[in-house]
C-alpha positions as CSV (number, residue, x, y, z in Angstrom):
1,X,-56.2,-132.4,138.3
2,X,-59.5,-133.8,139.8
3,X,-62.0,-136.1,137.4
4,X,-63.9,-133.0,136.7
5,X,-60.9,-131.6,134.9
6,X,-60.5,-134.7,133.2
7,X,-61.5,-132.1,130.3
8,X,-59.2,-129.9,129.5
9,X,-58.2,-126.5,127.1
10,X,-55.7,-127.8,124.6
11,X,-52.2,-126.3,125.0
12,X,-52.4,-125.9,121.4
13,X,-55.0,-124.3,121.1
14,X,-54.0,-122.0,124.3
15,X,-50.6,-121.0,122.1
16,X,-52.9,-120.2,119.1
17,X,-55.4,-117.3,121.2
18,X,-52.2,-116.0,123.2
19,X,-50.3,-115.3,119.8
20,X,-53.3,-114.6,117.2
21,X,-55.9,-112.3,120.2
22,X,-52.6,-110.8,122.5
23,X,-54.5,-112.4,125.4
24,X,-53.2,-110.2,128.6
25,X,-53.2,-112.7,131.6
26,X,-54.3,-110.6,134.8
27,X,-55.1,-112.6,137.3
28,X,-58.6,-112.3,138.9
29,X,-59.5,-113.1,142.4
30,X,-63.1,-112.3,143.1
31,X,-65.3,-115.6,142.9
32,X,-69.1,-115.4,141.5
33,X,-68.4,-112.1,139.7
34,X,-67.5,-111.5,135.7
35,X,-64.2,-111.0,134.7
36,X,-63.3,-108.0,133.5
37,X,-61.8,-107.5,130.0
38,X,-58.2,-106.4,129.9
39,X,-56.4,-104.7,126.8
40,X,-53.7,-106.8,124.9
41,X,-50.5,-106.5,125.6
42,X,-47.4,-108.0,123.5
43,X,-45.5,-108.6,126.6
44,X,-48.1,-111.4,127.4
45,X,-46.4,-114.4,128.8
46,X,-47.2,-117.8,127.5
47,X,-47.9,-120.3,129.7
48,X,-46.0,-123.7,129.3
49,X,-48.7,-126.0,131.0
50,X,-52.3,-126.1,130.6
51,X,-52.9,-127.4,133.8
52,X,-51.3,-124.6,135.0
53,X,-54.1,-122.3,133.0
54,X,-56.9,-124.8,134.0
55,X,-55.4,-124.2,138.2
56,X,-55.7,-120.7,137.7
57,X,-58.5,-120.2,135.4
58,X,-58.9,-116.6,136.6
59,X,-56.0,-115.3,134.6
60,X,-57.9,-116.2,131.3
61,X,-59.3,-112.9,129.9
62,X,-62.7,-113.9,127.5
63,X,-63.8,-111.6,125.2
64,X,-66.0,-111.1,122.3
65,X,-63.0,-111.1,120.1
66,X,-61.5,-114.3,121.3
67,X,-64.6,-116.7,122.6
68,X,-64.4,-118.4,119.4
69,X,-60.7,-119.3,119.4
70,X,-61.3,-120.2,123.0
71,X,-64.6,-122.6,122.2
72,X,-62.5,-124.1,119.4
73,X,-60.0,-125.2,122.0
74,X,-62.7,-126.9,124.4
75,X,-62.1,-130.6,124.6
76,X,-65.0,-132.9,125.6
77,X,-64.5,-136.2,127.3
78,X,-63.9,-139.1,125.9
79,X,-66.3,-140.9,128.7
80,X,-69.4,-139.6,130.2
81,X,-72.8,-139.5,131.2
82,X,-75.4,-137.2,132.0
83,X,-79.0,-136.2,132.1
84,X,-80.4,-132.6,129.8
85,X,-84.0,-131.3,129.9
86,X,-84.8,-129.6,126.4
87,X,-88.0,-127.2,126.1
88,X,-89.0,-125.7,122.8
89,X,-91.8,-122.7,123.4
90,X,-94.6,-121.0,121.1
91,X,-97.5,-119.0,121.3
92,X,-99.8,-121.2,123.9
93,X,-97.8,-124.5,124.4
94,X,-94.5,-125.9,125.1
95,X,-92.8,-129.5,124.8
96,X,-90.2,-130.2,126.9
97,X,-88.2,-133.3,126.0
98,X,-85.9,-135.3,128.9
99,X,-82.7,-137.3,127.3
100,X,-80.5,-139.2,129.2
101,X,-76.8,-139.4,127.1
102,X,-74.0,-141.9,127.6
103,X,-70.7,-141.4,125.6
104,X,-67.7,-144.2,125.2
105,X,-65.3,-144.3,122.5
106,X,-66.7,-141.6,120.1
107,X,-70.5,-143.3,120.6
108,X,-73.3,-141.7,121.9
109,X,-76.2,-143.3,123.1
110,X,-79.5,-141.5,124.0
111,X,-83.1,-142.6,125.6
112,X,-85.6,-139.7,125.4
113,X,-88.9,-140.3,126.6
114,X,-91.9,-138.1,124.7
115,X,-95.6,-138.5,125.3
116,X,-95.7,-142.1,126.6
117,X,-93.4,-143.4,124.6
118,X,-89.5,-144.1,124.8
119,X,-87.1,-143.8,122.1
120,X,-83.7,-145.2,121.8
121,X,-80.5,-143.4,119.8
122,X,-77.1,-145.1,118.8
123,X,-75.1,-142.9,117.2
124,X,-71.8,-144.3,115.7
125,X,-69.3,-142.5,113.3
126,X,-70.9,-143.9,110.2
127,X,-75.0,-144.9,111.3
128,X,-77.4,-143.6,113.7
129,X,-79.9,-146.0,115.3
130,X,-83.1,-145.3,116.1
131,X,-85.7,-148.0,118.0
132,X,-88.7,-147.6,120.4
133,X,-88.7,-149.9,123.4
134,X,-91.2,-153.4,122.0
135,X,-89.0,-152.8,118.6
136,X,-87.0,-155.8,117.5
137,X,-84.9,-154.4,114.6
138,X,-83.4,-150.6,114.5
139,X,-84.0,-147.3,111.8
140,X,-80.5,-147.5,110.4
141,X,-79.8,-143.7,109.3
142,X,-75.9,-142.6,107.5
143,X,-74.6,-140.0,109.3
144,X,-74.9,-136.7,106.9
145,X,-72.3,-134.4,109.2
146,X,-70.2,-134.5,112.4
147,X,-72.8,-133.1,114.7
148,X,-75.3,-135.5,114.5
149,X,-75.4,-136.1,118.0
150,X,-75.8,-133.1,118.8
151,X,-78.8,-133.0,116.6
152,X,-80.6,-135.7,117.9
153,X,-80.4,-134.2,121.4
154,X,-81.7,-130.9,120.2
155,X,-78.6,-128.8,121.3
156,X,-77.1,-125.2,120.8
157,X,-73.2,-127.1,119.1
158,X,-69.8,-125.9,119.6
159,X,-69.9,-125.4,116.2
160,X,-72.1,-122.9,116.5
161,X,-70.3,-120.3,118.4
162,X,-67.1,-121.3,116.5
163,X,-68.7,-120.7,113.2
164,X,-69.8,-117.3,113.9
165,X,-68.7,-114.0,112.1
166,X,-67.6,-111.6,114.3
167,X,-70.2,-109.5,114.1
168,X,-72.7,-111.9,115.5
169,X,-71.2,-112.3,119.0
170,X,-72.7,-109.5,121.3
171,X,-70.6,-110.5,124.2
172,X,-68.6,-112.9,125.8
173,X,-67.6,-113.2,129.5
174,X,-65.6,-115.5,132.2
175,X,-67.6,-116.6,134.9
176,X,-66.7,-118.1,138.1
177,X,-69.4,-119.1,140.5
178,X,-70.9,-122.3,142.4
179,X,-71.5,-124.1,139.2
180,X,-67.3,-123.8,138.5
181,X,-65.4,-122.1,135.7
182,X,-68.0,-121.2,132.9
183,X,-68.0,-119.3,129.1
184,X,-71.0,-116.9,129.1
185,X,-71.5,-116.1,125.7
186,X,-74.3,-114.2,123.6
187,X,-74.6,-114.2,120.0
188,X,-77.4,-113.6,117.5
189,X,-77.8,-116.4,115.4
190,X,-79.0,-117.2,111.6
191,X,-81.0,-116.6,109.2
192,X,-83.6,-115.6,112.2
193,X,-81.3,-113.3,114.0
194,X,-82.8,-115.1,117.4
195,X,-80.2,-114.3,120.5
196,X,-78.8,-117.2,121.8
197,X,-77.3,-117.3,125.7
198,X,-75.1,-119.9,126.1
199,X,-72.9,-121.6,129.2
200,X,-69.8,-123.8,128.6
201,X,-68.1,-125.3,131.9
202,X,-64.5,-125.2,131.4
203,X,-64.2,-128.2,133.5
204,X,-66.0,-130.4,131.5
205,X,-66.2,-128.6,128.2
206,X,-69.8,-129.3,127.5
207,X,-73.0,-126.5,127.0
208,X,-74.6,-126.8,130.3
209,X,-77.2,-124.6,129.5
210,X,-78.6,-122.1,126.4
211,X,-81.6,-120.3,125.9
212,X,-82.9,-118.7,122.9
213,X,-85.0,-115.7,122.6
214,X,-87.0,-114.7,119.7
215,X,-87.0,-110.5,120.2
216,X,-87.8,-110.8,123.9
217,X,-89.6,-113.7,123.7
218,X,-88.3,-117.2,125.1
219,X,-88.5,-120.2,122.3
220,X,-85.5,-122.6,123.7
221,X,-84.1,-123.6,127.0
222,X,-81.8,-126.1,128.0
223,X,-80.9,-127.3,131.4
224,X,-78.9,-130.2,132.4
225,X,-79.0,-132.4,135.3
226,X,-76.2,-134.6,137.0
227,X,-73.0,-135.4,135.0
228,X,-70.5,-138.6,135.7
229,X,-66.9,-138.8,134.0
230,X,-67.6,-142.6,134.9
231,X,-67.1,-145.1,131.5
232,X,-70.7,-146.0,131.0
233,X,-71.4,-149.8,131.0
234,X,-71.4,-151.4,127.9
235,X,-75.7,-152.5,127.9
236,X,-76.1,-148.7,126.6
237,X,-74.8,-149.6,123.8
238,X,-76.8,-152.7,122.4
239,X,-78.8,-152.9,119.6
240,X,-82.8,-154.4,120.3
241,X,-81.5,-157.4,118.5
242,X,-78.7,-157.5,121.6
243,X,-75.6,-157.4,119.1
244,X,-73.6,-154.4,120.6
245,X,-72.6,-151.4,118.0
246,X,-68.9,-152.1,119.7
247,X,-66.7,-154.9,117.0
């Protein structure tokens, strides 16, 4: 499997949606296009290797009935980098808000620059850090929940999509275009029933893009830039007072 399959759907999690959903695997061939939803069928064959689903990612059939089992089963990587563009819209203005995010052994280190001035963000298990560039000692913060760093970056979670009833998902689809293997889904989300569009790439299993619509009206976006599997270098990860967050 190449580095951008480093991230992988979990066979366990694969077994769970084939068993629980009836998935019917039907293999797809036309690239660029939506897949087409398939009835279940109890004759459904499981597959033994989830390489094997990964290799022929056109036999998955996504639904509205099984995105969430399926976004449940999306693994992140352990390692990467990348760049995401965040814009927030209301009536006459905008702020768009650029981070650049490095992740190493379950840290997550962010810079985010906003009207002239830069911002650092260390985000451990147990303590967030929070310093702007001239600052000599950090904000410590305790982490309330597990998405915290998702937080910070200002993103449409996993989470999300897996916490939703039923009822809220309005579609779900398979798409296979220049981008790679992607999970279209559309929701309405709470308490302000806004519809939220969301991407996940099955290669990486990160959001690489959502937008969120208030009626017909456009209030989120987010659009990402490059992405490296590379192990960021460890000066991403040091405090202002240079002790590292790594012991």
């Amino acid at each position: 499997m190449s580095s951008g399959k480093m991230l992988r759907l979990t066979l366990l999690g694969f077994a769970f949606i084939i068993v629980a959903v009836g998935i019917l695997f039907a293999m797809r061939q036309t690239r660029g296009s939506k897949t087409e939803i398939e009835l279940p069928s109890p004759a459904a064959p499981v597959v033994a290797d989830a390489e094997v689903i990964l290799n022929n990612i056109d036999m998955l059939t996504v639904s509205a009935d099984n995105i969430r089992e399926i976004v449940a089963s999306l693994n992140r990587p352990e390692a990467y980098s990348r760049n995401i563009v965040v814009e927030s819209f209301w009536d006459g203005g905008n702020a768009a808000y650029n981070f650049d995010v490095s992740v190493k052994d379950g840290v997550t280190a962010l810079r985010t620059t906003y009207g002239g001035k830069t911002k650092n963000i260390i985000i451990t298990g147990d303590y967030t850090y929070v310093w702007y560039v001239g600052d000599s000692v950090p904000a410590r913060i305790k982490n309330s929940n597990d998405n915290v760093r998702d937080e910070w970056q200002m993103l449409v979670t996993h989470e999300d999509i897996v916490g939703l009833e039923r009822s809220q998902v309005l579609s779900a689809e398979l798409i296979n275009d220049e981008n790679g293997s992607g999970i279209y889904v559309r929701y309405v989300s709470s308490p302000f029933s806004y519809v939220t569009e969301v991407r996940v790439s099955i290669d990486l299993g990160l959001i690489t893009s959502a937008e969120q619509y208030d009626g017909e009206t456009l209030i989120y976006k987010m659009v990402p830039g490059a992405c490296s599997l590379e192990v960021p270098g460890d000066t991403r990860f040091v405090l202002p007072d240079g002790q590292s967050v790594f012991k």
